[in-house]
Every structure is written in structure tokens, then in C-alpha cells.
N, C-alpha and C positions, 0 to 999 in steps of 0.2 A: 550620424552613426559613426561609433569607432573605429577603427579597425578591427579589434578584439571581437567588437560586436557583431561587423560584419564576418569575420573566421568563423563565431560562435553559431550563426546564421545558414549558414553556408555546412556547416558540419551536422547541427541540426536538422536539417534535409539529407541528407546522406544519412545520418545514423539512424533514422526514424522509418525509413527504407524496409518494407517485409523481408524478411529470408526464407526461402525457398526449405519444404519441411514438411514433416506428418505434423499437423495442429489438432491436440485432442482436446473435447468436450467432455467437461467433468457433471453438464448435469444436459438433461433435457428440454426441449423447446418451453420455453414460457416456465420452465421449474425455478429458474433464477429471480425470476421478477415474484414470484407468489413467495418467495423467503425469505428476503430481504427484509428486513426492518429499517426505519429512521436510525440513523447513527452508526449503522455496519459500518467495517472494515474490507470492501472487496479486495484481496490480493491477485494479480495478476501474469500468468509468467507469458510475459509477450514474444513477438517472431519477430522485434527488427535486429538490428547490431546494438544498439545504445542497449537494448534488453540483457543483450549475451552480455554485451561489457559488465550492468549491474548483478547480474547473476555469476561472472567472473570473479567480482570483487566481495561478494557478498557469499558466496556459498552457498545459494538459498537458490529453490526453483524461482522465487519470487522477483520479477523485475519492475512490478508496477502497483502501487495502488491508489485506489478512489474511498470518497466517503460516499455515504450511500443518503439523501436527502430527500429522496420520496418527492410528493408533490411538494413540497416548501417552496417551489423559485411561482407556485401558482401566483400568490399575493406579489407578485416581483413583476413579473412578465404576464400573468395569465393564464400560463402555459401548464395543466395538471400533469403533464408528460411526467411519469419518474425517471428521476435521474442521479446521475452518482457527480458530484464535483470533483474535479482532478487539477493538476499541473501537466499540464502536455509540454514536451519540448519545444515542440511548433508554437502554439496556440495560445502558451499561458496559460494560468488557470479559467477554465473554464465549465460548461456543464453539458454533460450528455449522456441519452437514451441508456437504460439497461441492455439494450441490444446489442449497443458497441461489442460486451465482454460476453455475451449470453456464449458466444462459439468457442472459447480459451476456454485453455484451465485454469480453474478460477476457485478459490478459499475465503469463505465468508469467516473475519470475525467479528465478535458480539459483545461488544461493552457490556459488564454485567453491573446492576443494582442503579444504573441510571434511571430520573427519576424523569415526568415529560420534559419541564423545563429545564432541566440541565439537557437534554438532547435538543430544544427547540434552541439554547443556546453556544450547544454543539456545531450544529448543522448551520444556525446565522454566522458565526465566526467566517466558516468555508465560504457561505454564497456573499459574506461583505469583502471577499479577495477575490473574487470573479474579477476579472482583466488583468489582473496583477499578470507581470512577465515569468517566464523560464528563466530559471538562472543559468544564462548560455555560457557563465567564466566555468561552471561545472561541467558544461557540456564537450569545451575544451581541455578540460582534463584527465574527462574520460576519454576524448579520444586518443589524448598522448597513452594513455593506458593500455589502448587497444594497439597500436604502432608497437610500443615497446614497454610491456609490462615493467616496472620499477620493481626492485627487490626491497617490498615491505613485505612484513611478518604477516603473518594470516590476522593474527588479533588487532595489526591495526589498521586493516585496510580500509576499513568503514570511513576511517577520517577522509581519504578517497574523496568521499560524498560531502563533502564537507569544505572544499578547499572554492568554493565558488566568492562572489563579490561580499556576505553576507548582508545583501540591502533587505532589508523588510516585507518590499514590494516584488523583490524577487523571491523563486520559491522553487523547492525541487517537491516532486511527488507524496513522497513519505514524512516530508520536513514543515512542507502544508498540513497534513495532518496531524502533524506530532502536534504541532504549535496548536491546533483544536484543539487538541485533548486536553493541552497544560491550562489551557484558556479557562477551563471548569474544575480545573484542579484532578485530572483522570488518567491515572498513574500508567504509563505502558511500559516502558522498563527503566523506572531510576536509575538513579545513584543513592546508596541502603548508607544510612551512618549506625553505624552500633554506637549508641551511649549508656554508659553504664557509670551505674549510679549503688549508694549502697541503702539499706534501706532501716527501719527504726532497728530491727535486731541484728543489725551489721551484716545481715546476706547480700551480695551482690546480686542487682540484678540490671536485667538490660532492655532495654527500647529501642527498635528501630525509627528514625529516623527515615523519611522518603525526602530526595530533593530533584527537582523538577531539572534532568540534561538538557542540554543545547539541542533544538529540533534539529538543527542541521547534522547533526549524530545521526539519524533516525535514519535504518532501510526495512522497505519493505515486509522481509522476514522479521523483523521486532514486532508487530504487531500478531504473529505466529507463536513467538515466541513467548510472547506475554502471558504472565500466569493468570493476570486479569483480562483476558479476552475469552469466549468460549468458540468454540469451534465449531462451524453451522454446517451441515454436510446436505443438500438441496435434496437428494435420493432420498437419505434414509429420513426425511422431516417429515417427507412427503408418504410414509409407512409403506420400506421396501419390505416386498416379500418375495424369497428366493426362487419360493416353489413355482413361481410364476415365470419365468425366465425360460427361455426356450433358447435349449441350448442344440448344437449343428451335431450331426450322426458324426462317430470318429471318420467313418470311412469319407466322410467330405473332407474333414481337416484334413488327409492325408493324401488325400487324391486313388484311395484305396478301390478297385471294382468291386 
């Protein structure tokens, strides 16, 4: 082991550390796992310090996310357990229980017009980087980040996420996923070429052009942001109705006799 690697190690455990907090639940017991599809986007806004750094750098409530793989790792392990595959800073890419997330706030997105085998080859991309490592040269980055913020611009802070070893086998959270995506050709937020061209009666006209970014670009919030993702809300899927809510007398809010 390096030195880098042992810092990267050793920092890794400290940033991965809960922080002390109100942690709110955005859906109900067992409401997460019944919504879910093969190929989701869970975004996660976590409670350690490596969280607040990516949400620092980022903007975004979002410090974490998983792909969502259902029973798939069954044919693998055995195991029908559902599960969401991640990049953990500790752990590496690995896979686990919907329960980890079921108690966070948490944002499902939903790849739309996927067809089964583009998501059976969604979902095999993630579970064939199972044990791939954390990329810990990022993880020392962010903590210089956390010590003494550098004076970048808001618009380029992302690259932040991006400043790790770039090995293959190494992988950050969002950048694991991104690389899925591109894997099937499943667009989350390019880079748009306008080409314009003129046409038999001399009009101009134009075509976008999509070209697949560098996953290590990719946080969290991009898969929010994506026009191509749809927004799954666990509550209202599951047919809220208002009227059924029972709500507390004023005179309790208030402490009122």
C-alpha cells in the first residue's frame, strides 16, 4: 500500500463517520422497496462529512447515489434479496439491501423508454464492477476541500469529483453509474453539438448532436437534473389521499389550554 493510499484510507474512515442531526424519511416503511424498478436512480442525501463535502461542492441535497438491481445478483450469489449496487468509500463497489436507504431522504429516478434488455444490460455493467475499489485519490481531495475550501467558481466545481487517479477499476458513486448508462448509449446530461446544415431550398436548419461526457463529471444531482430521467415520488405512487391525514388540534401545536 502507498502512502497516498494509506492517507486515502485512513481519511476514508473519518469522512464516512455519521454526523449528529434530525435525519428525515421521505417515504414509508416498506414504501421504497414496493417502487422501485430494475434500473432506478436512488439519490441519497447522506449524514456523514464526505456527504456535506459533496453536497458542498455540488449544490445539490444529493450526496449519494445507487442503481437499483432488484433480484439480478439471484443468478450470481443465490441471494433474491433486492438490492441497489453502489460505490462506497470504505467498501468499493459493492451491493446492498434496500433497507440501507429505506430511513434517508431519498429520490427515485427513472430511466424512461428502456426496453428489458437494455436494463438486464444496464444492471449487468454495475453487478460486473462489484469489488472494484473507491477511488481514495478523490477522497483526498475532498478532504483538502473540507480543511480549506479553494477559490473555484460555482460552475466548476464538479470537476472537484473528478480530480481522482482515473483507473477504470477505480470508481466514485455517480461516475459508476454514469459509465452504465453510457454503456447502453442512455443519455443523462451530454454535451448537445448544434450542427447545422442547409437544406434543398437553402433553409437552414439544425440537429442536435448528443456526445457521451466523461463519467467522472457526473454528481449525484445530474441524474435530478436530467430531462431524461422521470421523477418517482414513493407517496404519491402509492395513491395519496389528503383527506386521510390526520392532522394535531392547533391548541397542541401551541401548547395552548
Amino acid at each position: 500500500m502507498t502512502p497516498l493510499q494509506w492517507i486515502g484510507r485512513r481519511l476514508a474512515h473519518y469522512l464516512s463517520e455519521p454526523r449528529d442531526g434530525v435525519h428525515v424519511s421521505t417515504s414509508r416503511p416498506g414504501q421504497l422497496a414496493r417502487t422501485l424498478r430494475k434500473g432506478d436512480v436512488l439519490l441519497v442525501e447522506g449524514t456523514s462529512r464526505f456527504a456535506a463535502a459533496i453536497r458542498t461542492i455540488t449544490q445539490s441535497n444529493w450526496s449519494h447515489s445507487a442503481l437499483y438491481v432488484g433480484d439480478a445478483l439471484a443468478a450470481v450469489t443465490g441471494d433474491a434479496t433486492p438490492q441497489f449496487v453502489e460505490a462506497d468509500i470504505n467498501a468499493g463497489v459493492r451491493a446492498v439491501p434496500v433497507e440501507t436507504y429505506a430511513h434517508l431522504h431519498t429520490r427515485i429516478c427513472r430511466p424512461v423508454g428502456l426496453d428489458a434488455a437494455e436494463v438486464d444490460a444496464l444492471v449487468g455493467y454495475a453487478i460486473a464492477r462489484i469489488g472494484d475499489q473507491y477511488d481514495l485519490r478523490n477522497v483526498v481531495d475532498l478532504a483538502r476541500y473540507l480543511l480549506r475550501p479553494p477559490p473555484v467558481p460555482t460552475r466548476l466545481r464538479r470537476r472537484l469529483l473528478a480530480l481522482g487517479s482515473g483507473d477504470p477499476t477505480r470508481a466514485i458513486c455517480s461516475s459508476l453509474i454514469a459509465a452504465a448508462f453510457a454503456s447502453i448509449r442512455y443519455p443523462v446530461l451530454p454535451d448537445i453539438e448544434v450542427a447545422r446544415t442547409r437544406g434543398e431550398a437553402g433553409e437552414e436548419q439544425a440537429r442536435e448532436i448528443l456526445h457521451i461526457r466523461d463519467s467522472s463529471l457526473y454528481a449525484p444531482r445530474d441524474f435530478d437534473m436530467s430531462p431524461y430521467f422521470h421523477i418517482v415520488k414513493p407517496t404519491i405512487e402509492h395513491g395519496f389521499d389528503r383527506s386521510m391525514l390526520v392532522w394535531a388540534l392547533r391548541s397542541q401545536e401551541t401548547g395552548a389550554p
